[in-house]
N, C-alpha and C positions, 0 to 999 in steps of 0.2 A: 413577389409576383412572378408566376411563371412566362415563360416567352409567348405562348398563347395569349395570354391576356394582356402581355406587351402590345403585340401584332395588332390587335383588334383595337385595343385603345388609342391605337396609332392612326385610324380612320375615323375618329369620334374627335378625341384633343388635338389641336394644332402643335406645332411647335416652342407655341408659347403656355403651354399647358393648358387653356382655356376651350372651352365647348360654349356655342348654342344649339340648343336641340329643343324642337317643336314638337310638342306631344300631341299626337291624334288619338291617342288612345280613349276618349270620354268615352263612346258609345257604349260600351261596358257601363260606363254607370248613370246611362240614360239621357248623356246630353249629343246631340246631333248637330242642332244650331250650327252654321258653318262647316257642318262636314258633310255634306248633304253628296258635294260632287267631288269626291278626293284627289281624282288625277289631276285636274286644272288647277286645284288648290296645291298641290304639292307643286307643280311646273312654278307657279306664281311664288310660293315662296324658297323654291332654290334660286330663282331669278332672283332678288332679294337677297338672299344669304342665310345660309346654317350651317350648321356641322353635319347636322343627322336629325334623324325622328324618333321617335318615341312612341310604338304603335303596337295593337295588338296582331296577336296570330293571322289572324284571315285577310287583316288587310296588307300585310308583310307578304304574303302569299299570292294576293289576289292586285295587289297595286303598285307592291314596292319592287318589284322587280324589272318593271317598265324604266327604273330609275335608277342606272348601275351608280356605280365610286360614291351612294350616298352613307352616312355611318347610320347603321339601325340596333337597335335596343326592341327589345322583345318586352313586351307586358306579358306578365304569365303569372298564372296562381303558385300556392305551395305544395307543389305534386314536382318532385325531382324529374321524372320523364319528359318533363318538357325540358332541362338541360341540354339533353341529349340531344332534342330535336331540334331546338335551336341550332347545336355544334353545327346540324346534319343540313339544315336551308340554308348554313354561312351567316346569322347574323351575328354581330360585334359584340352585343352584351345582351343579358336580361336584367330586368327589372322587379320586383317584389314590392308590394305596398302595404304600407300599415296607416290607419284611420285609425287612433284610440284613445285612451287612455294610456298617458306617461308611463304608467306604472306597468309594461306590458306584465303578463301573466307569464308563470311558465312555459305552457303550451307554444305562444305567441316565440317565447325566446328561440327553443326547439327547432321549430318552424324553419327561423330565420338561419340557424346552424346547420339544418339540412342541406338548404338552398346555399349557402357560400360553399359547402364542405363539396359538394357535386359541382358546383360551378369551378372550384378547384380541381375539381377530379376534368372536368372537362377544357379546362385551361380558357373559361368565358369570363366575362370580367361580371360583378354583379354588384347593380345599383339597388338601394335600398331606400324607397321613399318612405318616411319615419315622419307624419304628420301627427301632435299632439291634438286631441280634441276633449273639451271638457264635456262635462255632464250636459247640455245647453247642445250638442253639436257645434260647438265653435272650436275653429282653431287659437289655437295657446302660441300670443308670441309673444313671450318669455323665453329672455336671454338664458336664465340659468336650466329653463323645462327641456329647452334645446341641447344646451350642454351636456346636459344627461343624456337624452335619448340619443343623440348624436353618439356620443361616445359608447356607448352602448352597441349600436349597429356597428361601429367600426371594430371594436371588443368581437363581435360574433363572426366576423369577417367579410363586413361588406369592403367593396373595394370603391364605391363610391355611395356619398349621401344623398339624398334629395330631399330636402325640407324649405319648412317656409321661412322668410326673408324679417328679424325681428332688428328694428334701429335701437340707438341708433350706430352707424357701420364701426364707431370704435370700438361698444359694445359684443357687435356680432364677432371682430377678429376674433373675440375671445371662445367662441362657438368652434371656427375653423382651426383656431389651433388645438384646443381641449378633444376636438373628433379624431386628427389623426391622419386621415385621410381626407380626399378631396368632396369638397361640400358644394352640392349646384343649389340652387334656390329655385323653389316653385312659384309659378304664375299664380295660380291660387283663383278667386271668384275676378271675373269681368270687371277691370275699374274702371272709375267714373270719366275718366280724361286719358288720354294716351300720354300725356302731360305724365302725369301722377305716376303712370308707370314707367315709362323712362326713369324716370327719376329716379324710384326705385331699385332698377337695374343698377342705375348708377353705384348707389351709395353699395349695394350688395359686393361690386367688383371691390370696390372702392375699402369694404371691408375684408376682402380676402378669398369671395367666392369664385369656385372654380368657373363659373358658366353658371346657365339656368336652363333650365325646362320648361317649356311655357306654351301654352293651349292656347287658352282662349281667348288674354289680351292678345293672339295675333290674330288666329282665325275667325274671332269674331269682331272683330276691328275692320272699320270701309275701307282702310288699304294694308291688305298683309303683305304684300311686297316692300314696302317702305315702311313700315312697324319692323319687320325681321332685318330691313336692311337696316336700321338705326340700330336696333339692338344688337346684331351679329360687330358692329362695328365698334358699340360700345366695349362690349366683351373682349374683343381682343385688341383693344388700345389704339385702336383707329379715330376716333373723336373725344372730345370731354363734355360736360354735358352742357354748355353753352352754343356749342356748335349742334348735339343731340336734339335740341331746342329749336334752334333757328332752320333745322332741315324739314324738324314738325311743321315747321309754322307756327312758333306760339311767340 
């Protein structure tokens, strides 16, 4: 990894290698819900705690500059000129997404070798969200579908994964270490209880995950300040999940 992508990673991972980063990015794919007013949403959860966000172009351009020393990751399609452009507003990394089928396609792989090979050229760090989805539109969690795909983006040259969270956490080690590189975990659909998701967090760290990425259990949740504040806490080994528990109230 070159010193560029040291540097920048250096304002995302803490010292103990761990990230939380809250992704604003839906509106791209039609959800709004909780992001309706972003500035006071973003105040309330660095109040709270994260590392960074995880947000598209306009709102990087149009909100997140109101919010200096925060780490930001770039959502961006697969057109290499936005590398560049990134380098050029100073955010920390981009990001690339796949929804599909395990079995990516040629095309699909290409794609992904563009974008590390220029994010290399640019010395930006490049997260690669690698979400399996079966025929049904469901996400696939499957330890061994993960494995594959996982290793897979790290093989093309992602410098970080982002996938979803499959137990149980002995299981997943075998995901984080099989990838390579460092493995965050997606928030994924609204769940039922903030219970549930904690918990989740939990067992993720607990198997080896770097961090996580996470939407909408916080922004749509009645208090994102103290949802990020538990979980920014969990991630970096400030509670365990009895005490994670008792700060919910459950």
């Amino acid at each position: 990894m070159n010193i560029g992508k040291k540097l920048r990673l250096n304002k995302i991972f803490g010292n103990d290698g761990k990230a939380f980063i809250v992704a604003i990015d839906h509106p791209t794919y039609g959800e709004i819900r909780g992001l309706e007013r972003l500035k006071p949403l973003i105040k309330n959860i660095k109040d709270g705690g994260t590392d960074g966000f995880l947000a598209n172009p306009g709102a990087i351009v149009r909100v997140m500059l109101d919010f200096p020393n925060t780490g930001l990751i770039m959502t961006v399609p697969y057109i290499k000129e936005y590398v560049k452009y990134s380098s050029k507003i100073g955010v920390d990394a981009i990001k690339t997404a796949y929804f599909g089928n395990p079995k990516m396609k040629e095309d699909d792989l290409d794609k992904i070798s563009m974008m590390a090979a220029e994010a290399e050229e640019w010395g930006i760090p490049y997260v690669l969200e690698l979400i399996p989805i079966d025929e049904q539109g469901k996400y696939i969690y499957n330890i061994e579908t993960l494995k594959v795909i996982c290793r897979i983006g790290a093989e093309l040259g992602a410098d970080i994964i982002k996938t979803v969270y499959a137990g149980p956490q002995e299981k997943f080690t075998d995901v984080i270490e099989t990838s390579g590189v460092p493995v965050i975990i997606a928030g994924g659909e609204k769940m039922g209880s903030n219970s549930d998701f904690i918990k989740t967090i939990w067992e993720a760290m607990k198997g080896g995950a770097a961090g996580a990425a996470i939407g909408r259990n916080i922004w749509q949740s009645s208090n994102p300040k103290l949802i990020s504040s538990i979980v920014w806490k969990i991630i970096h080994g400030q509670i365990e999940l009895d005490e994670a528990l008792n700060i919910l109230g459950v």
